[in-house]
C-alpha positions, 0 to 999 in steps of 0.5 A: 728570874723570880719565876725560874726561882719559884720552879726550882723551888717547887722542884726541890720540894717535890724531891724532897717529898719522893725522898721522904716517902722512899725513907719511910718505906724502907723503914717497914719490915719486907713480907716473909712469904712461908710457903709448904713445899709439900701439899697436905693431904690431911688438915685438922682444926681444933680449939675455940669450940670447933673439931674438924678432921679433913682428909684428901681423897683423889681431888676432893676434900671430905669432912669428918668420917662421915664421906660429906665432901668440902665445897671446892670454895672452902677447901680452896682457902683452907688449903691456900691459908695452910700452904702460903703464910705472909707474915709482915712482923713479929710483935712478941712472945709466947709463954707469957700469960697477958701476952698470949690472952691479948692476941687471943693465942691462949687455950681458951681462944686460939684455934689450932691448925695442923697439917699432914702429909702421909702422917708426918706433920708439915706445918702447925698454927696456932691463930688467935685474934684477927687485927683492928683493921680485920685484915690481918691475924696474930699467930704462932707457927710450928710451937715456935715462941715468936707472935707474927702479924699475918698479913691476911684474915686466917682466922676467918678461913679456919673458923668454921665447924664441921657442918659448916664446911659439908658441901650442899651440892648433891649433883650438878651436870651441863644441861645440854648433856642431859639426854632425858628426864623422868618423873615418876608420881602416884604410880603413873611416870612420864618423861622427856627424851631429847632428839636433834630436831629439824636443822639440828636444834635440840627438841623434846617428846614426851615419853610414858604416860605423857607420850604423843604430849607435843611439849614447849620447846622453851618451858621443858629447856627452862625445866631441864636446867633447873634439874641440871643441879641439885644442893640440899636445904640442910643435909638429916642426921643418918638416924632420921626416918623417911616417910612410908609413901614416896610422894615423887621419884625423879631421874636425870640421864646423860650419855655417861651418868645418872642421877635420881631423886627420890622425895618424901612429903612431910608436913612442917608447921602447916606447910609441906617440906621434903626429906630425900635420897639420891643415888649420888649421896649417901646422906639423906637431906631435905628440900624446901617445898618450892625446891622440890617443886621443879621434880614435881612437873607434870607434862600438862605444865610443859605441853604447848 
């Protein structure tokens, strides 16, 4: 009898646990999930030092005027925090002057975010400070008055400036679709063309000045891939002047495309860097010297 007490006992407070926990998460206030119905094609981010202007071209986002395109990563969580807004309370009101400097809502502090849809705006945020916690930010919608808890960090999806959004990716193809690779260097070029070889496996030869080379299957499959895809040390302003002697010129062919890279010695400090072009951007950029290294390849480095 004494144990059949004990069980419905513990029973009984079990229950009253579950009752107390179901009690306590009714009290919280459900998410309001804001969502745009319509997809921007233009983005403005303004206030706390930052003036960016994105705009919506086919299916790349493009920063400033300039023609640099967003990475697919960037533009990805600006357009995903623009459209989907979870707000989890409403902690207060604009228009007084403490209230709006407390949760970083004031001029000084606040970034303001707009969006558009053939020029008629969509939606408005005014984003101050994130939580203690980091995961949520204070923020005003649409001129409104009312302070919402947002129930993710936007401010860190918003807070970057122009520069920092410009995609670093000049080109990037599937190796196995590159056909054949040049180099072109001192006025003397040689290349590598591939070809099915016996059983259908992928091999190369060597082309102009290298032609009769018999290259390594494996070291010439390991440069390739790393000329499939080419991002930039840092992008050089369109004033920036090349040297007068191309120190390398490179191209990358497929069965539908071509890439080429034209690079530029420059001595740093002692140690040598590379302005460059490429037909795949408008924007000259740099490279590091042991990124401009894999253009740089002579067949002598690849032979078996």
């Amino acid at each position: 009898m004494k144990m059949r007490k004990t069980i419905l006992l513990a029973a009984c407070a079990a229950l009253l646990a579950v009752c107390i926990v179901q009690a306590i998460m009714s009290l919280k206030p459900p998410v309001e999930e804001l969502t745009l119905s319509e997809s921007p094609d233009k983005i403005t981010i303004t206030g706390a030092g930052l003036d960016v202007l994105l705009t919506l071209e086919g299916n790349t986002w493009y920063v400033g005027s300039d023609n640099f395109s967003v990475s697919a990563a960037d533009s990805g969580r600006i357009l995903n925090a623009v459209k989907e807004i979870k707000v989890l309370d409403v902690i207060g009101k604009t228009g007084n002057e403490a209230m709006e400097e407390r949760y970083e809502l004031d001029a000084a502090k606040a970034i303001t975010v707009t969006a558009f849809k053939a020029d008629k705006t969509l939606r408005t945020i005014t984003v101050g400070k994130t939580s203690s916690t980091g995961s949520q930010t204070y923020i005003a919608l649409d001129g409104k008055k009312d302070i919402l808890l947002a129930a993710t960090n936007l401010r860190s999806a918003f807070d970057k400036s122009a520069g920092d959004l410009r995609s670093k990716n000049v080109y990037s193809f599937a190796k196995n679709d590159i056909t054949a690779v040049s180099v072109t260097q001192n006025g003397s070029a040689w290349g590598a063309e591939r070809h099915e070889g016996d059983g259908g496996a992928a091999e190369w030869s060597a082309t102009g000045s290298a032609a009769g080379t018999e290259l390594d299957k494996d070291k010439t499959d390991s440069w390739v891939q790393q000329l499939a895809s080419l991002s930039v040390s840092s992008w050089l302003e369109n004033s920036a002047e090349l040297p007068a002697e191309k120190a390398a010129e490179a191209e990358i062919l497929t069965a539908a495309d071509k890439a080429t890279v034209s690079l530029y010695r420059v001595e740093d400090g002692g140690d040598d860097s590379y302005y460059c072009t490429s037909n795949k951007t408008p924007h000259k950029f740099t490279l590091t010297k042991s990124a401009a290294e894999k253009f740089l390849k002579t067949a002598d480095a690849l032979k078996k």
